[in-house]
N, C-alpha and C positions, 0 to 999 in steps of 0.2 A: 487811179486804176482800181478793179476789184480787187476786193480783199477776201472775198470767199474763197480761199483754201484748204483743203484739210490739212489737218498736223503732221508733220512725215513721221513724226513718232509719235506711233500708237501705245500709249503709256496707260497706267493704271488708277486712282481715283479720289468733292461735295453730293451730299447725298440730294441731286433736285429733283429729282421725277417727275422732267416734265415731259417726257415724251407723250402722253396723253394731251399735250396744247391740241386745241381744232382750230382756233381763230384768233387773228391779232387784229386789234385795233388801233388804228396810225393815226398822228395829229398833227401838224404842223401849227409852231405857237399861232392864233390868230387866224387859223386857217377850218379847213373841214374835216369834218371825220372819215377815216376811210377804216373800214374792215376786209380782212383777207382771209381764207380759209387755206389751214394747213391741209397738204394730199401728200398720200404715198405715192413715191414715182413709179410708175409703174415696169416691169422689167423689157420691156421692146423699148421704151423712149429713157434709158438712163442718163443722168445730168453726168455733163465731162466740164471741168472747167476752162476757160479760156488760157490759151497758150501765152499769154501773159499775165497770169495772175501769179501775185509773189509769194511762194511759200513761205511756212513759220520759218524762220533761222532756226538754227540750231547744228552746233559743231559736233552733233556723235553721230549723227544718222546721214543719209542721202533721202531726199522726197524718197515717200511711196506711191505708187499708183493708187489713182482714186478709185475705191469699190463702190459702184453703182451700189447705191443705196436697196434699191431692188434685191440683193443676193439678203440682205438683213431679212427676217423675217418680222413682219408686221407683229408689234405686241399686241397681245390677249385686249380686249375692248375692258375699258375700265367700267364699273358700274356706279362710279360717283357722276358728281358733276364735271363735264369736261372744264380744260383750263383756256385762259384768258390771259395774253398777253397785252401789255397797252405802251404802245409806243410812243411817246413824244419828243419834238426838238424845235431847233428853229430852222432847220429845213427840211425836206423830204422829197424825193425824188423815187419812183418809181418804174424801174425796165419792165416793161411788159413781157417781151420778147424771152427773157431768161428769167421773169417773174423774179426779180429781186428786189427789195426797198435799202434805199440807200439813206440815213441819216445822218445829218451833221448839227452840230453847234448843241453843249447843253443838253446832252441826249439821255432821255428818264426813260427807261425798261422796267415796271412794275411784271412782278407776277407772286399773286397769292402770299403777301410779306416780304416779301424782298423785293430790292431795289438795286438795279443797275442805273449806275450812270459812267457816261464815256463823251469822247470831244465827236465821236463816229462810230457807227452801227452800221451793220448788211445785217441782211436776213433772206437766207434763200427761202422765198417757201415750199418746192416742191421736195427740196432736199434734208428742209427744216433743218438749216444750220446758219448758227449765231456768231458773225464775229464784231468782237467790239476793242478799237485803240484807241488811245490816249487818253492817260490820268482816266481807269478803267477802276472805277472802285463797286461791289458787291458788297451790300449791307442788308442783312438779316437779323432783327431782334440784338441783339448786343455785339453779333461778330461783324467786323468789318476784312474784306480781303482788296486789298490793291492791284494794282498792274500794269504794265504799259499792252499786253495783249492778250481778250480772253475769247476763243472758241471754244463754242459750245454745239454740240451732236445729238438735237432732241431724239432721236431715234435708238443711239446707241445710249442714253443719259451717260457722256461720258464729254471730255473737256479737254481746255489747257490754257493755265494764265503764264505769261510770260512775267519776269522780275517782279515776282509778287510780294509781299508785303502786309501787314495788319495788326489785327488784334481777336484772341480769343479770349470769350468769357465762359468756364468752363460749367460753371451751375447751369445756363442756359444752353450751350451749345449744343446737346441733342433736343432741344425741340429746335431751334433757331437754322439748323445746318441741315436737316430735314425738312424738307419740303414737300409734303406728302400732299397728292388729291384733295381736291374741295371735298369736304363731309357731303355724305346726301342728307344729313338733317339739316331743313331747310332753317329750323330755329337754333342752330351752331350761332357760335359767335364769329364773327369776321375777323380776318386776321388785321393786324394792325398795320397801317403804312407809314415806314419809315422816313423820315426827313432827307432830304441828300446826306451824303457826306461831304459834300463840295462846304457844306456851313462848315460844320465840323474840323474839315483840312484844312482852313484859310483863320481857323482860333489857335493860340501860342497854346501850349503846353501848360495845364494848370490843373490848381485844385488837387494836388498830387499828397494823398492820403495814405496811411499803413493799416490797412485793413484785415491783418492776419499774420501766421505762417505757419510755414510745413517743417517740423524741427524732427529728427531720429537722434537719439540718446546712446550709444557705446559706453557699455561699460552695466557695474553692479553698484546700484545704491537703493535705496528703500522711497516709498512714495510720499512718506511723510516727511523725509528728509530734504526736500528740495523746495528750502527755503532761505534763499540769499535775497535779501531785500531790494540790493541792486543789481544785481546779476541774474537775472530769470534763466533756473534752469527750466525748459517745459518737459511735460510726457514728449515719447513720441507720439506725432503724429498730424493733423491738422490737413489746412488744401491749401495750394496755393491756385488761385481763378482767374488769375488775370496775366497774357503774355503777351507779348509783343513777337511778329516771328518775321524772317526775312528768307526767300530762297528762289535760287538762277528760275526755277520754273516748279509749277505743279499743275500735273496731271491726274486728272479726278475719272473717276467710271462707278456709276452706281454707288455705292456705300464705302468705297475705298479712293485710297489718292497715297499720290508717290510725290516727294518732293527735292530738288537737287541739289544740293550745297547747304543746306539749312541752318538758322541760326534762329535759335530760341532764348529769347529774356524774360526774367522779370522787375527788370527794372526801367522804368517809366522815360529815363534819360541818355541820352547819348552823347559821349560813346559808352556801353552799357559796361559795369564792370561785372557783372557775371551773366554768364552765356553758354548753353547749349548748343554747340555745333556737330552736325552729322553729314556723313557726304551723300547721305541718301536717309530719307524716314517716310517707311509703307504705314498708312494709316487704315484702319478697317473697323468698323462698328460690328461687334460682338453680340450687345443686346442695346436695346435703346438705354441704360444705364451704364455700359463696360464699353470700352475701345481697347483699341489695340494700337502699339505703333510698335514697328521693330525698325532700328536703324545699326547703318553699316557705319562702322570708326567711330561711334558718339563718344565723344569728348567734352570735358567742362574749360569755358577758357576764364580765367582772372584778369582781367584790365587789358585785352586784349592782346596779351602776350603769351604766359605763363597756360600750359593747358594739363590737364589728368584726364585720363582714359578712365571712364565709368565701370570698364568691365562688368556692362550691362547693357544688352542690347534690345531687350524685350520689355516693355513696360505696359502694364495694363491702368487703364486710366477709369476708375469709378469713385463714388462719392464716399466709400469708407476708409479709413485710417489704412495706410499701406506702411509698413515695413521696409526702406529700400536698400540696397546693398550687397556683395556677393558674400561678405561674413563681418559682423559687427569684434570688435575689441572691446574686453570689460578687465576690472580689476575687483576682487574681491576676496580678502585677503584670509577672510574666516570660513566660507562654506569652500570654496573650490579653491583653495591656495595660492591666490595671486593673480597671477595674469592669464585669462581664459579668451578663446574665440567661439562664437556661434554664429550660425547659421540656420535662416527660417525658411520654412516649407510650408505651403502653403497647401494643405489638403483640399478644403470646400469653401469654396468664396460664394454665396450666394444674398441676394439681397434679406434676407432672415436668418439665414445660417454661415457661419463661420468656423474652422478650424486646420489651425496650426502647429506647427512642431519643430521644436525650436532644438536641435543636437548643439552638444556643448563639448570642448575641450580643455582642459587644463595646461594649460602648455608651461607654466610654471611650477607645478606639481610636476608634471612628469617627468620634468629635466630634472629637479635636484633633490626632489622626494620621491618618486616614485618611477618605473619604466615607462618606456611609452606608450606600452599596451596595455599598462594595468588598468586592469576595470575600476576603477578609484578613483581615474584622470579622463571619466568619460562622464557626460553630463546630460538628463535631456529637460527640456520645457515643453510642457502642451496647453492649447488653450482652446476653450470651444466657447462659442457666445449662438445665442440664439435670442430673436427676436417674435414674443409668442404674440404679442400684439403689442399696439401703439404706446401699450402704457407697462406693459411686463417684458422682463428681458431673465433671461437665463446665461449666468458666467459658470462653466466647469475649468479649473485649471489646476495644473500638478507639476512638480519642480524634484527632477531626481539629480542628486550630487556624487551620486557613486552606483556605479554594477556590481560592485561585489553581493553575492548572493547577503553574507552576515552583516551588512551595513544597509540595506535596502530600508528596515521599519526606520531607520535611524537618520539616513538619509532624504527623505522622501518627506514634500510637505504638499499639500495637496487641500481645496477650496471648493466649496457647489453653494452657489448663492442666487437666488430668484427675486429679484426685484418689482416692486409695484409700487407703481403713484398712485394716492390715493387724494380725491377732490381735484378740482381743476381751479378753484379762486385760490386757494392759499395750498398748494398741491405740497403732498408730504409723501415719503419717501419708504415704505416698508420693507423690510430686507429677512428672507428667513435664508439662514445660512448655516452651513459645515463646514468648520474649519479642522485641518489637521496638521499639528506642528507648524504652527502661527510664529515666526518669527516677529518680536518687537521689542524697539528701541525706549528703553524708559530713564532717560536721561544720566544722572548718574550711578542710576544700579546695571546701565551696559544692556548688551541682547539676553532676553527671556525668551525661553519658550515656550508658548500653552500647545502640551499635548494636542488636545482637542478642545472642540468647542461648537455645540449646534445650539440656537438660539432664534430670534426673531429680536430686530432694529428697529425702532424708528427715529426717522431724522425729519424737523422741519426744515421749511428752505428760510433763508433771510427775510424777517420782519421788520418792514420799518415802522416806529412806534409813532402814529402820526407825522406831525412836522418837527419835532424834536430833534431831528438826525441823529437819533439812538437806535439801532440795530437790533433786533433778538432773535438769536436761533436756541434750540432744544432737541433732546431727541431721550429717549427712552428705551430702555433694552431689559430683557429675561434670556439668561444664556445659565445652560447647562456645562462648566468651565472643569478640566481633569489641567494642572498645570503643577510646577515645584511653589514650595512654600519652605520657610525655614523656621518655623513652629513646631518644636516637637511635643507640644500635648497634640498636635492633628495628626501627627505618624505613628505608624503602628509601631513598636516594638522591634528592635533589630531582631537577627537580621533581617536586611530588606532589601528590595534590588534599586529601589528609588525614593526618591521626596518629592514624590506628589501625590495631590491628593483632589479628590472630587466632590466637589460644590455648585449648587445654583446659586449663580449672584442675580439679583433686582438692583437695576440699576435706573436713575434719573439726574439728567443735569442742562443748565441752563448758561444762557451768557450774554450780558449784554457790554456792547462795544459803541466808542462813539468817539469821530476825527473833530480834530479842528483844525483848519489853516489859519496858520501864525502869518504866513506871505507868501507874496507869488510873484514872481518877475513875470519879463516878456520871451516870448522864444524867439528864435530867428527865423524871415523867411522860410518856406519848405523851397529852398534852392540843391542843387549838388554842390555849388560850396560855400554855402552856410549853413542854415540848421539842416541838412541831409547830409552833413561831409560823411559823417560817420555813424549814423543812427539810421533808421527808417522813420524817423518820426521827431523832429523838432525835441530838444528838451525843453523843459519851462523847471527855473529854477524855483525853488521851493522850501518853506518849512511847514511841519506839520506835530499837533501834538496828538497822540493816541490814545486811548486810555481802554480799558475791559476789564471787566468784574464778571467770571466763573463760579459757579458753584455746582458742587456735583457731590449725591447720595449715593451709598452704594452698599446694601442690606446681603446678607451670605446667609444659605440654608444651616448651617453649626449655628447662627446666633449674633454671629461677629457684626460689625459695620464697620463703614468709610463714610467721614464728611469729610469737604474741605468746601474754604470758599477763598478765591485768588483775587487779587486785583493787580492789574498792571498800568502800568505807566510807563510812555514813550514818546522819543523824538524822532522826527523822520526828514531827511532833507536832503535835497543835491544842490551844489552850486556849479556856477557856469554853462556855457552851450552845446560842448563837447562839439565844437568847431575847428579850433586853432591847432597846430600842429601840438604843443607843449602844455598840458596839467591845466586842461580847460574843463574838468569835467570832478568835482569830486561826488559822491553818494556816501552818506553814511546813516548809521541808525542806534540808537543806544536804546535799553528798556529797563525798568525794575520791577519783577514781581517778586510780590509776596503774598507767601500760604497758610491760612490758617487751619488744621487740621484735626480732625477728634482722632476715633480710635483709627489704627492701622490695618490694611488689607490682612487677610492670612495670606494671599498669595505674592509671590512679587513683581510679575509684570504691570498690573494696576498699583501698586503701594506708589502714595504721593512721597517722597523722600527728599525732593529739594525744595525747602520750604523759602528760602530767600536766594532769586536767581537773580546774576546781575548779564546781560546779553547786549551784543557790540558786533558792531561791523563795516568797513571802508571799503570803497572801492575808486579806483585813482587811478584819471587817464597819464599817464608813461609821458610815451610819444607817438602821434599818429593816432593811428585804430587801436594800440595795444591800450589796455587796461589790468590792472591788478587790484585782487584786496582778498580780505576775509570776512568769514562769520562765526562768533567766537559767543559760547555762554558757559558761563563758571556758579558755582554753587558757593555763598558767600558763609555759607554757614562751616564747610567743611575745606574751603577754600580745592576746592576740587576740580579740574575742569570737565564738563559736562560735554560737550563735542565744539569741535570746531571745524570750518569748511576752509580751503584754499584754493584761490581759484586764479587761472590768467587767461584773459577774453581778449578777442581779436574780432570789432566788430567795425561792420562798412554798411553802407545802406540797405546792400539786399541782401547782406548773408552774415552771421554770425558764426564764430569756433570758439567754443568755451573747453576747458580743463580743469576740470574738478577733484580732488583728492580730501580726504578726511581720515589724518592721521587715527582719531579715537574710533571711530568705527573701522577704520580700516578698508574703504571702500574709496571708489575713484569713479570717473568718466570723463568723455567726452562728447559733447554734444554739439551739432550741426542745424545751423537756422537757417532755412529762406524765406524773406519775407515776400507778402505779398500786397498789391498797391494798386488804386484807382485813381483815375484822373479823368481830365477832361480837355480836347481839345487835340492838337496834331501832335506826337514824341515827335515826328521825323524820324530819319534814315538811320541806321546803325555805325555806317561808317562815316564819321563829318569829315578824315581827310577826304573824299573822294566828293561826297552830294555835303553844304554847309548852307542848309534850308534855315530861310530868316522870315516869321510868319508875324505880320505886324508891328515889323522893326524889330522883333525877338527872337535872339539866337536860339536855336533851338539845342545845337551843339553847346553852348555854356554851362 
């Protein structure tokens, strides 16, 4: 029977524009060519369809009456190249009578980079509408969409795939998901024609790699502090680009598309253990850089049981570091008293310009120090970044920990730094920068504060010294420095309201560093239960020796100097696969440095003071996903402990939750990973009880 019906629900929207097609070209394999030219119908002879054609299913709506095409008003004449569809299969049949082409077997639908393929195809021409069933897959550039049924509306550019299915790849998907007019320069390049996906479906599940993730941090800890050897805490931030998605139906029109029951992974395997589900997700293109999607109920599910409500239903999707969440948790136990919440605002999102505004609360402060109103226990963060070209960038950012009018200079730390690369073979890094009330951790003399500080940086990037596997980075600085010092020939005479004092320091230092593997096991399969039980990425067990030699000059406008030159040495190693249910997994690290030193800083956030450090740390899988340990370094000379981190991780393939606390700074967090992962070849369905797809005798659900 024909299958040219419209959708009885007219729903909302892939971006193809192809209502501009004039002519299709037909083939049957082995056969002749035939071309047909698309026509508006005109409004006295409107197409009705036969009283036996089967409408799309669907349990919310009743059919709607067909609107003669004719009431649509003919789109504006394009002034590109018109389009070209090219139809082939292994059979073809054409009704004159109702001007339709009927295709069967093997059926390839190219148009301008993308590719349909389906078991059958109709095409009405005077009504130019496209329906195509069975095993219905749509491949553009890296996105693949599935289906058992997809109509298409050249006229209206609007759709509907029934039980759809795929994979988006996000870097490319606005060029890929746009399908825009041929260029009129005739010396444009061609778009590229993609392979079937029929190869692609009928290959197992493989090659299944960790190529990233998207991690957000809760909590207050310092940037140079987030060093656990085995336990990577990251920044926030990162992408994740690669998903697999599944939903009852989606409806596409122009630049938008609505999808029903949805479920979102990123995980390569089924059954997936973490997932995005929504009962509805509107998708809308913003600018060819920014999307939009809002959904109703989004919910995160764990192993297909366990679910949390995002309390977030709007999400904007572009290639910059996003913040996600409706308020983060931190601890930080020295500037805002403990346990605080914030929440980020997002003023100007632009692809050059950015800025943020980050309100903070004290919720531990105000319970048992302070009221709930006091301005004491109110907090804000701002940050502005600006991109003035390829190679310069501009950071302003300012951190206030109190409203009260008499605490504000005291409270308030605040940053403006202008970055430039400079050369493009061995590109180096120049930094002119204001700093004010510079918080910094100097290991056993605790947090310092330098008042102020405006200066110019520069940093090289990584040298490798020839084929030696020796390393060299350096950097150089001239900073105008106002900080305390505990020198009283450099203070003036009491009384005084402070101990500090102002200097230009000239500063130069160098470092070279170089590994060596002692061993190296083998890792396990990239399976989901071998080497991926609990990782995103295969372990390979390992020893490793370390070693780095520092040296660093540091001349002050009074006369004074700073030398010192360190060397270290270190062991670095994990055993086991982190596979098995029980203590398959250990990480540890041990190092010694020692400092040799001339004269001392006058100030003391620079003053070298631990001259013989001894530094350590484990981390040890429990049971399962759980993992614990520490990182821990002591000053051997004063038997002091220097900081130590504790941490307890809960990691699985595609998601990690770390807890981090650091008794000697007094600082904590929590932090949240999703990984992100490429493969090759068919995942299969999301649900194996229901569809248990076996693709060259390989389960695809195992």
């Amino acid at each position: 029977p024909p299958l040219l019906s419209p959708s009885p629900y007219h729903a909302t929207p892939l971006t193809l524009q192809l209502s501009n097609v004039k002519r299709l070209v037909a083939q049957e394999r082995g056969g002749e060519v035939r071309e047909f030219e698309f026509t508006i119908p005109e409004p006295e002879t409107p197409w009705v369809p036969d009283q036996d054609v089967a409408p799309t299913p669907t349990e919310e709506e009743p059919p709607s009456p067909v609107t003669p095409e004719s009431e649509t008003p003919e789109p504006e004449t394009s002034t590109t190249t018109t389009g070209v569809l090219e139809l082939t299969a292994d059979q073809q049949e054409y009704d004159q009578n109702r001007q339709v082409i009927t295709a069967q077997g093997n059926v390839l639908l190219r148009f301008r980079g993308a590719l349909l393929n389906a078991d059958r195809v109709q095409v009405n021409l005077p009504n130019r509408i496209l329906v195509a069933e069975g095993n219905v897959t749509l491949t553009r550039g890296d996105q693949v969409l599935r289906g058992e049924r997809f109509e298409y509306y050249f006229v209206q550019d609007s759709g509907v795939v029934l039980n759809a299915r795929g994979e988006i790849y996000v870097p490319t998907s606005g060029r890929d998901l746009t399908i825009l007019p041929s260029p009129s320069d005739p010396n444009a390049p061609e778009e590229q024609r993609p392979a079937s996906d029929r190869v692609t479906s009928n290959q197992p599940l493989l090659d299944v790699t960790n190529s990233g993730f998207y991690s957000f941090v809760f909590g207050g800890s310092l940037d140079d502090q987030r060093d656990i050897p085995n336990a990577s805490i990251p920044d926030s931030g990162g992408a994740i680009n690669r998903f697999r998605y599944e939903a009852d139906r989606v409806d596409f029109e122009g630049s938008e598309a609505v999808a029903t029951n949805v479920r979102l992974t990123n995980d390569p395997f089924s059954p997936p253990e973490l997932e995005l589900r929504a009962d509805t997700a509107r998708f809308r293109r913003l600018s060819p850089l920014v999307d939009e999607v809002v959904a109703s109920r989004p919910r995160l599910v764990f192993d297909g049981g366990f679910s949390v409500p995002t309390f977030r239903n709007r999400v904007i999707i572009d290639r910059r570091e996003r913040e996600p969440g409706l308020f983060n948790i931190g601890f930080d136990d020295d500037d805002r008293g403990g346990v605080f919440i914030e929440r980020n605002f997002e003023i100007l999102n632009t692809p050059t310009l950015r800025f943020e505004v980050k309100p903070q609360y004290f919720i531990q402060k105000a319970i048992l120090d302070e009221s709930v109103i006091d301005p004491s226990v109110f907090g804000l963060k701002t940050r502005f970044d600006a991109t003035l070209s390829p190679t310069t960038t501009f950071t302003a950012a300012a951190t206030l920990t109190s409203f009260k009018a008499d605490e504000i200079e005291d409270e308030l730390r605040a940053s403006l730094r202008l970055r430039q690369v400079i050369g493009s073979t061995i590109p180096h890094r120049l930094s002119l920068e204001y700093i004010y009330r510079d918080r910094i951790f100097n290991g056993s003399l605790g947090f310092q504060t330098v008042r102020s500080s405006i200066g110019a940086v520069v940093t090289s990037p990584v040298i490798p010294l020839g084929n030696s596997g020796i390393n060299l980075t350096y950097q150089g600085a001239i900073q105008n420095i106002n900080a305390d010092t505990d020198r009283q020939d450099l203070l003036p005479p009491p009384p005084r309201d402070n101990r500090r004092i102002n200097l230009t320091r000239y500063q130069a230092g160098a470092s070279l560093n170089r590994s060596f593997l002692l061993w190296q096991g083998e890792a396990l399969p990239a399976t989901p239960t071998e080497g991926l039980r609990y990782t995103p990425r295969p372990v390979v067990p390992y020893l490793q020796l370390r070693t780095r030699v520092t040296g660093v000059a540091s001349a002050y406008s009074n006369g004074d100097t700073q030398e010192s030159l360190s060397g270290t040495i270190g062991l670095v190693g994990q055993l086991g696969h982190f596979s098995k249910p029980y203590f398959d997994y250990t990480g540890f690290n041990i190092s010694y440095t020692q400092v040799a030193r001339g004269n001392p800083s006058p100030f003391r956030f620079d003053r070298v003071a631990d001259r013989s450090v001894l530094s350590g740390g484990i981390t040890q899988q429990i049971y399962g996903p759980f993992r614990i340990g520490f990182q821990t370094s002591y000053n051997l000379d004063t038997g002091k402990e220097i900081s130590t981190d504790l941490f307890v991780e809960y990691s699985r393939r595609t998601y990690n939750i770390l807890l981090r606390y650091n008794p000697v700074q007094q600082l904590g967090s929590i932090s949240f990973q999703i990984n992100d992962f490429n493969w090759t070849g068919n995942p299969g369905v999301f649900d194996c009880s229901e569809n248990r797809p076996v693709v060259q005798g390989v389960d695809q659900c195992i």
